[in-house]
N, C-alpha and C positions, 0 to 999 in steps of 0.2 A: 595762926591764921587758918579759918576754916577752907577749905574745899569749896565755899559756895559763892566766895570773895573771888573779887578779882585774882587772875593768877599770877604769882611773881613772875618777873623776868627771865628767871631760869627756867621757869615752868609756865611756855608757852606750844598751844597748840599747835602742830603743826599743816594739821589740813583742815580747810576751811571748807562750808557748802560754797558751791560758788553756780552762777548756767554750765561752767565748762562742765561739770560732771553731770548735769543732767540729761535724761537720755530719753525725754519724750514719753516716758509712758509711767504712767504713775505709780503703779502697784511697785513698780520697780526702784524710784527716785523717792519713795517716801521710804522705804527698805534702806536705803544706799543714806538719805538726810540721818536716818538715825542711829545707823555705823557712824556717821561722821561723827555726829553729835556724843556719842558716846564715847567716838576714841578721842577726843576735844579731853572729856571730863575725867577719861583716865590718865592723860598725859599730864593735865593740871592736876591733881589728885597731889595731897597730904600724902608724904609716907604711910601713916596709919589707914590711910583711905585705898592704897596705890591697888593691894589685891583684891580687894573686892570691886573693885572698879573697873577691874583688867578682867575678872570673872564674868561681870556683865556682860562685858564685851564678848568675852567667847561666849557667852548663851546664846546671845543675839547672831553673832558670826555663825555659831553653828545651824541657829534656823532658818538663816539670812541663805547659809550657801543650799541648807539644805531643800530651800524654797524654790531654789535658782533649779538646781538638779531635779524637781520637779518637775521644774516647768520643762528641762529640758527633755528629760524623758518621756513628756505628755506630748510633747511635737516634734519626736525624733530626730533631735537635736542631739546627738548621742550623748550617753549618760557614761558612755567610756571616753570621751574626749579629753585633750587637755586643758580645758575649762575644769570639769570638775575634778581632775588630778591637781590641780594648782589647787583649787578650794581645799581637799585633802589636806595638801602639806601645808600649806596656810595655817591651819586649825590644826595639824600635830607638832606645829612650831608654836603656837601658844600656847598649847596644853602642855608641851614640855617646859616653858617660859615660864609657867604659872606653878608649876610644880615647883621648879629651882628657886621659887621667889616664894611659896611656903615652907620648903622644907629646907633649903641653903638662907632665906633672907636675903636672895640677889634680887632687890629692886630694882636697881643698876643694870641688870638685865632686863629685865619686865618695863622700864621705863626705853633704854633702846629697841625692845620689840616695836613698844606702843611708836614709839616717833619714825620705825621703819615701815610699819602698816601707815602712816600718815605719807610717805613718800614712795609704798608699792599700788596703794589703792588707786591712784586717777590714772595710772595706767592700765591697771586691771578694769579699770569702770571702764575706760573710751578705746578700748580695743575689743575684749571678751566679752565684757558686757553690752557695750554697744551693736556686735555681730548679734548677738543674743535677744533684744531689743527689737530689731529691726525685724529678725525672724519671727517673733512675736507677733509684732504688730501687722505681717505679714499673712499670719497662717489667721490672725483675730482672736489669737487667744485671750481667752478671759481664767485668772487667775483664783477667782472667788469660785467658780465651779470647777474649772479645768476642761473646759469646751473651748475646743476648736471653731471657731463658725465659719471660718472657709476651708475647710478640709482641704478643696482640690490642691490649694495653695502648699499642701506638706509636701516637702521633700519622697520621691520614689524610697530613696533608702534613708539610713540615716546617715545626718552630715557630721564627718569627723575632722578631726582637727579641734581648732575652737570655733570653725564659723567663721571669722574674719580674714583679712588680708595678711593677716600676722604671721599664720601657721598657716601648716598642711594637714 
């Protein structure tokens, strides 16, 4: 059965787009639709399909968070926080994931990554990203140039922790 068929029963996605992950600001939620989308297609994924599918994924994660760290950087959001310490290890636990499942043939690992990122990601979206979000939409930033339009709105220092209620 191809990859582009329906998925068997054992090989069902486990996170869906749904409102609950979306976080009002687009540049953001169209980033975050096509993690999902993509870890959907690695989870369903043909063994012969499973690593390069898983690969995608980290390309995309790795620009995804790298995007995120950006933005926080650009409106000192701190770029030492544990937001982008979580993205770090996130992305060194796939990279090692992705290794073991080229070079041992552990899909069975690479296939529990994928269904774990399906079960750590709407929390990571509606806590980290959502304080993230908000500060955004706050200071007016725009992503396509990386301008601030309400400056006054920045933070005096920068904010550490992740931003939200979650952490310190």
């Amino acid at each position: 059965m191809s990859d582009t068929l329906a998925p068997t029963a054992e090989r069902q996605a486990t996170l869906h787009w749904s409102d609950a992950l979306a976080l009002d600001l687009d540049f953001m939620d169209d980033t975050h639709k096509e993690f999902v989308d993509l870890l959907a297609l690695t989870e369903t994924a043909e063994d012969d399909a499973l690593l390069a599918r898983f690969q995608a994924l980290i390309d995309h994660t790795d620009d995804h968070f790298g995007r995120e760290d950006r933005w926080m950087k650009d409106t000192q959001f701190s770029s030492s926080n544990c937001h982008s310490m979580q993205h770090d290890v996130v992305l060194q636990v796939m990279r090692e994931g992705q290794r073991r499942g080229r070079e041992e043939n552990d899909l069975k690992l690479v296939r529990e990554l994928a269904r774990e990122l399906g079960l750590w990601f709407p929390q990571h979206a509606q806590s980290m990203d959502a304080a993230l979000a908000l500060h955004l939409r706050r200071v007016g930033y725009d992503a396509e140039t990386g301008i601030v339009h309400q400056p006054a709105a920045l933070p005096e220092g920068e904010i550490h922790g992740c931003g939200g209620a979650t952490c310190s």
